[in-house]
C-alpha positions as a Markdown table, in Angstrom:
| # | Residue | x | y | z |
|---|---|---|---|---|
| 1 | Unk | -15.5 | -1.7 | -2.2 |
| 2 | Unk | -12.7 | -3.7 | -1.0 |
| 3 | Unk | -9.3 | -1.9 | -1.9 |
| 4 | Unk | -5.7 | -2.4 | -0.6 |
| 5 | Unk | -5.3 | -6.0 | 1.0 |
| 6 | Unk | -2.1 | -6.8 | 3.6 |
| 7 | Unk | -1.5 | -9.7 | 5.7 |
| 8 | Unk | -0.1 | -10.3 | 9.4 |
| 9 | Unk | 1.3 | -14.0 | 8.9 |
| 10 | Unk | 2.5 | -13.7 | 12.6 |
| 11 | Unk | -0.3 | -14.1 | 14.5 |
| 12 | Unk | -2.5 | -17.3 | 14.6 |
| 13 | Unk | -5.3 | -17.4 | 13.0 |
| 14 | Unk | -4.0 | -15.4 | 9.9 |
| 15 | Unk | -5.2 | -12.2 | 9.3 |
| 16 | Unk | -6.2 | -10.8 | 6.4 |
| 17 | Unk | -6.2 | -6.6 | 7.0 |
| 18 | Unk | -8.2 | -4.8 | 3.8 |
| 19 | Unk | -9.3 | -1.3 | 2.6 |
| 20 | Unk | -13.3 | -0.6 | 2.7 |
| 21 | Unk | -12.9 | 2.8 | 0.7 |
| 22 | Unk | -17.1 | 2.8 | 0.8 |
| 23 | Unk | -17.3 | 2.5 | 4.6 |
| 24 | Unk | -14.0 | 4.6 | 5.2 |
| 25 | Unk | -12.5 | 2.2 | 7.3 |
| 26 | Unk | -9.5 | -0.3 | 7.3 |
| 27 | Unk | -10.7 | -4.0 | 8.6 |
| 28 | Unk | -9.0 | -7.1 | 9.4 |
| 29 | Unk | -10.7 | -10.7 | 9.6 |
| 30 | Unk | -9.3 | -14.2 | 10.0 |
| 31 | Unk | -7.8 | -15.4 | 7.0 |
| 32 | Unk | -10.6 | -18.2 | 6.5 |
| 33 | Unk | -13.0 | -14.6 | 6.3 |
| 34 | Unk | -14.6 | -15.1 | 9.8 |
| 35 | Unk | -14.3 | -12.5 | 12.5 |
| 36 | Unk | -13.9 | -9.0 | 11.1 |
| 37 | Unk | -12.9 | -6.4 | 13.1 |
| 38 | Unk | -12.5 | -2.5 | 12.9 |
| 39 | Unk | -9.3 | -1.2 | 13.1 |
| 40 | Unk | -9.3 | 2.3 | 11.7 |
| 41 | Unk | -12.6 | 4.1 | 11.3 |
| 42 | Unk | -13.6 | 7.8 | 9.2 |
| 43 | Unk | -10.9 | 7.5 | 7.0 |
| 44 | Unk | -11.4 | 10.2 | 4.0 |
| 45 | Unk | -10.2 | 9.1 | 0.5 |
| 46 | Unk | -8.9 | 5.7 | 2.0 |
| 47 | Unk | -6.5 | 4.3 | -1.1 |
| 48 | Unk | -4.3 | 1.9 | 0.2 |
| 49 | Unk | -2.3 | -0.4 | 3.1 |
| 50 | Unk | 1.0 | -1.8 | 4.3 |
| 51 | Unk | 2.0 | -3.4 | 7.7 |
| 52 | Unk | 4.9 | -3.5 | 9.9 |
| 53 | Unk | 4.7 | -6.7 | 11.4 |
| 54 | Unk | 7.4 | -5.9 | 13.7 |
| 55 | Unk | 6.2 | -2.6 | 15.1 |
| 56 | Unk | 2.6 | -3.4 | 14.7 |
| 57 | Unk | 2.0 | -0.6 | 13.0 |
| 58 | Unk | -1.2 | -0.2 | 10.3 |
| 59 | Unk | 0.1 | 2.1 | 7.4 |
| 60 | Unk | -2.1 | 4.0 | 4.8 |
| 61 | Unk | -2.4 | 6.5 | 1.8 |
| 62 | Unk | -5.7 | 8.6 | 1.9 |
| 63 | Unk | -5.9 | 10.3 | -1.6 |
| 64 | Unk | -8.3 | 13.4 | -1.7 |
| 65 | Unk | -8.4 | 16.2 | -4.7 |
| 66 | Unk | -5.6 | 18.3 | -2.8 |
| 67 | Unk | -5.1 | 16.8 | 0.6 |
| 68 | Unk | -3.1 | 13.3 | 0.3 |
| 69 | Unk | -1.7 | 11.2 | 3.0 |
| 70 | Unk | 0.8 | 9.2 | 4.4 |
| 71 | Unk | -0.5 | 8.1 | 8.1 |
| 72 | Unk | 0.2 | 5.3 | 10.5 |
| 73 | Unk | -1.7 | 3.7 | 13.8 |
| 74 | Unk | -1.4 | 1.0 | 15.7 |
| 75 | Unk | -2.9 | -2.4 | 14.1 |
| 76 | Unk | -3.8 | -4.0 | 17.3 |
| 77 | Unk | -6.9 | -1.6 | 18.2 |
| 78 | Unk | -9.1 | 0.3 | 16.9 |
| 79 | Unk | -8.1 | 4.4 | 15.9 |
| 80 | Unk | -4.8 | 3.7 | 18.4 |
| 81 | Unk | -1.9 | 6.2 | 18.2 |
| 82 | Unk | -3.0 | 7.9 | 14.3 |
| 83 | Unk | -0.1 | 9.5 | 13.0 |
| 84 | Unk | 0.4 | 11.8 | 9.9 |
| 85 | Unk | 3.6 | 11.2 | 8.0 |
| 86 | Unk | 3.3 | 13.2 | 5.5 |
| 87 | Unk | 0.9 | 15.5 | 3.4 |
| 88 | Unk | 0.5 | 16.8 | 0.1 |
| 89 | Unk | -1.6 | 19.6 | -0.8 |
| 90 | Unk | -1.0 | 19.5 | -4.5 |
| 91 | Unk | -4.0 | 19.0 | -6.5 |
| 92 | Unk | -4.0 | 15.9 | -8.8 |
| 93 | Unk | -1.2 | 14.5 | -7.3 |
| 94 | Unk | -3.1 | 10.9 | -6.4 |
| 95 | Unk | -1.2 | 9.2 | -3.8 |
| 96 | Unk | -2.1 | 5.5 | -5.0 |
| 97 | Unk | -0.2 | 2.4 | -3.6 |
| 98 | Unk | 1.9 | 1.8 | -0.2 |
| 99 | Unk | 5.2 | -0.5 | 0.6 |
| 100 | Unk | 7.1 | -0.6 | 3.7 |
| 101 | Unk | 11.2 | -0.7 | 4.1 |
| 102 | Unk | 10.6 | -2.4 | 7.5 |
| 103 | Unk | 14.3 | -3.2 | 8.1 |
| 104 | Unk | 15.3 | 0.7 | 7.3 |
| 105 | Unk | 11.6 | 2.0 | 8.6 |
| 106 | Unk | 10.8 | 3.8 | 5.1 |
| 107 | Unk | 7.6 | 3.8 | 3.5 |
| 108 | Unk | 7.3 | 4.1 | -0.2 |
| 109 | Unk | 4.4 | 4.9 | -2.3 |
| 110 | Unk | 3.6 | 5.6 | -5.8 |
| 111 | Unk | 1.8 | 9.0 | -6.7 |
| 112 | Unk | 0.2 | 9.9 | -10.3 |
| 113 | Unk | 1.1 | 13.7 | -11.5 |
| 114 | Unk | -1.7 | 13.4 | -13.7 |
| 115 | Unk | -1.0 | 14.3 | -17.7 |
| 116 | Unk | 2.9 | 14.5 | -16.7 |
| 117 | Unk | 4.3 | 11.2 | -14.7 |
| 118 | Unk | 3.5 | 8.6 | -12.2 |
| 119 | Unk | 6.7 | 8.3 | -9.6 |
| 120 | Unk | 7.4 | 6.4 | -6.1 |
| 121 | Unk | 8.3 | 8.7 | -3.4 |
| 122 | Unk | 10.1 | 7.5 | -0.1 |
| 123 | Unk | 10.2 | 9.2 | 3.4 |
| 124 | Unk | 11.3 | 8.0 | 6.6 |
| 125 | Unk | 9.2 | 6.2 | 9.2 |
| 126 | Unk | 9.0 | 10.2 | 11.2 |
| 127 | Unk | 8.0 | 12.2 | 7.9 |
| 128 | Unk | 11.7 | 13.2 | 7.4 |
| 129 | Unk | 13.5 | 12.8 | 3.8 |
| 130 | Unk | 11.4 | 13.2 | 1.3 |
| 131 | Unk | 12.8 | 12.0 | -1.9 |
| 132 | Unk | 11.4 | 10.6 | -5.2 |
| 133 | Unk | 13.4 | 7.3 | -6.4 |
| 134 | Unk | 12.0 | 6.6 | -9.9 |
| 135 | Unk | 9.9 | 7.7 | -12.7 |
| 136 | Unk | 7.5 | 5.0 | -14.2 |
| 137 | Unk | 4.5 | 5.0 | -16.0 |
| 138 | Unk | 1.4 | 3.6 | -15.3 |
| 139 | Unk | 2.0 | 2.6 | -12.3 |
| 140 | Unk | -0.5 | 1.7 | -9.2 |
| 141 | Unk | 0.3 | -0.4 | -6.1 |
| 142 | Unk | 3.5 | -1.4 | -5.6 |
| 143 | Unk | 5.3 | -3.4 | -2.8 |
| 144 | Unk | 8.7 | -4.1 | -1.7 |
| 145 | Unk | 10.4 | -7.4 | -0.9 |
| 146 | Unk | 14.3 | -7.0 | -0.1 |
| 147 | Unk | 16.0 | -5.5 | -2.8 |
| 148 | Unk | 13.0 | -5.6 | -5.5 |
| 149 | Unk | 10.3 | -3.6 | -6.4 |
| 150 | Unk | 7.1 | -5.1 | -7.7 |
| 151 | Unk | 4.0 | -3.2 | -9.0 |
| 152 | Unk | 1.2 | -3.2 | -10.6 |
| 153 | Unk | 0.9 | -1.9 | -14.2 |
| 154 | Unk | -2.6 | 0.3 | -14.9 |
| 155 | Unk | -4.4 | -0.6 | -17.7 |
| 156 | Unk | -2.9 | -3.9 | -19.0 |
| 157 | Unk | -3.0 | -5.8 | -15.5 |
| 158 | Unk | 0.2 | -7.1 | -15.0 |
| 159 | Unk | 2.2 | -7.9 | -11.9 |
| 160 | Unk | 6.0 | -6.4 | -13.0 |
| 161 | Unk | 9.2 | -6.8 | -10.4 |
| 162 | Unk | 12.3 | -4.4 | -10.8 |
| 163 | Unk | 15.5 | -4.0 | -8.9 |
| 164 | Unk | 15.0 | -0.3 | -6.8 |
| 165 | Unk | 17.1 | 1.2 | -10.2 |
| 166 | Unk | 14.7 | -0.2 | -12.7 |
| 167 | Unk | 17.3 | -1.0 | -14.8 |
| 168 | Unk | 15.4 | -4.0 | -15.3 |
| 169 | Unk | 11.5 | -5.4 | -15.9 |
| 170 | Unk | 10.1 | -8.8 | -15.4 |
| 171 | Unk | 6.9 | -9.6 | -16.0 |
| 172 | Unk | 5.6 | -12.1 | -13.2 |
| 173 | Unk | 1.5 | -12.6 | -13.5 |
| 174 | Unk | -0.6 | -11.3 | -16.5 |
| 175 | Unk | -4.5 | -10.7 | -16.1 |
| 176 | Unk | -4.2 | -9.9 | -12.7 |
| 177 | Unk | -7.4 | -7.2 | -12.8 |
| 178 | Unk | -6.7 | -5.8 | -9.7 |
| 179 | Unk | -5.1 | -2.5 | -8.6 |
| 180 | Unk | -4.1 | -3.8 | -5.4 |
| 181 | Unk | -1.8 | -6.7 | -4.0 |
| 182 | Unk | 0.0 | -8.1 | -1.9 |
| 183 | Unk | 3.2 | -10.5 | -1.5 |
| 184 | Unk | 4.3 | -13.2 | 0.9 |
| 185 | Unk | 7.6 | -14.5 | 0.6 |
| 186 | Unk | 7.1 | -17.2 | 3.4 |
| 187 | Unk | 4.1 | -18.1 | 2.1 |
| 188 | Unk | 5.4 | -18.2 | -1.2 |
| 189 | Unk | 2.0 | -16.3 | -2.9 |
| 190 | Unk | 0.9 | -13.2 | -4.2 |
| 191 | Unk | -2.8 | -11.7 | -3.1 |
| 192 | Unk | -4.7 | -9.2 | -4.7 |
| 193 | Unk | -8.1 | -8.0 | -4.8 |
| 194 | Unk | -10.8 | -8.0 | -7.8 |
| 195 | Unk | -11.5 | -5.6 | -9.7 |
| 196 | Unk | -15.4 | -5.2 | -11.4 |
């Protein structure tokens, strides 16, 4: 099953880079869908993606009953330079959807604390500064573009953006069925995968 989606705009052809939670791996193919390619392989409880375009860096979530993950690799070659970031041993704690801070090397993901709260966590690029940023509900993948925080909302598909103090919501694309997505400002678009 194809899961988290991301895109590398920078290279030509396009590539598309995607989640295969069945296979345990994270692919990439040309944005037309020709040439896939392994990238990361025997990934446990695979969840979700991000890249850094700019370090060329593959980001990840695995999500397991009590060992989550943040990790990091290269994206240019396969299983190059795997990294953990961070780990959580706390059972039902579901690590669930990635966004990078590329410009203040941060990732961001959201995590449901099931019966109790979903939230989005950030840490620094080298696993240091842990700190939880907000409290939403219902909450799966989530990305990051400047200033604003968009997301997807479980269980009524829509696409919602947010300034970082969600003092505000704005609803941007109903009937989305997807848990994952992702945005392109230079491309002007937003991707997402299908959910059946």
């Amino acid at each position: 099953m194809v899961e988290g989606i991301a895109l590398d705009i920078t290279v030509n052809p396009m590539k598309i880079y995607y989640c295969e939670s069945g296979f345990s791996r994270i692919m990439r193919m040309n944005f037309d869908g020709t040439n896939p390619e392994e990238v990361v392989t025997d990934v446990i409880g695979l969840e979700d993606i991000d890249l850094d375009l700019v370090n060329r860096k593959v980001f990840w979530l695995t999500n397991t009953y009590n060992d989550d993950r943040v990790q990091s690799a290269d994206m240019d070659s396969i299983n190059s330079n795997i990294k953990d970031i961070y780990k959580s041993t706390y059972a039902m704690h579901d690590f669930r959807g990635i966004a990078l801070d590329t410009v203040n090397q941060k990732v961001y993901w959201s995590q449901s604390v099931y019966a109790n709260y979903d939230q989005i966590s950030r840490i620094n690029y080298n696993g240091s500064g842990r700190e939880v940023v907000a409290s939403i509900n219902y909450i799966r993948d989530i990305d990051i573009i400047g200033d604003m925080l968009y997301w997807i909302r479980s269980g009524s598909d829509l696409l919602i953006r947010s300034d970082m103090g969600i003092s505000y919501l704005d609803t941007l694309v109903t009937d989305v069925q997807s848990f994952f997505f992702t945005m392109d400002t230079s491309l002007g678009m937003v991707f997402w995968t299908g959910k059946f």
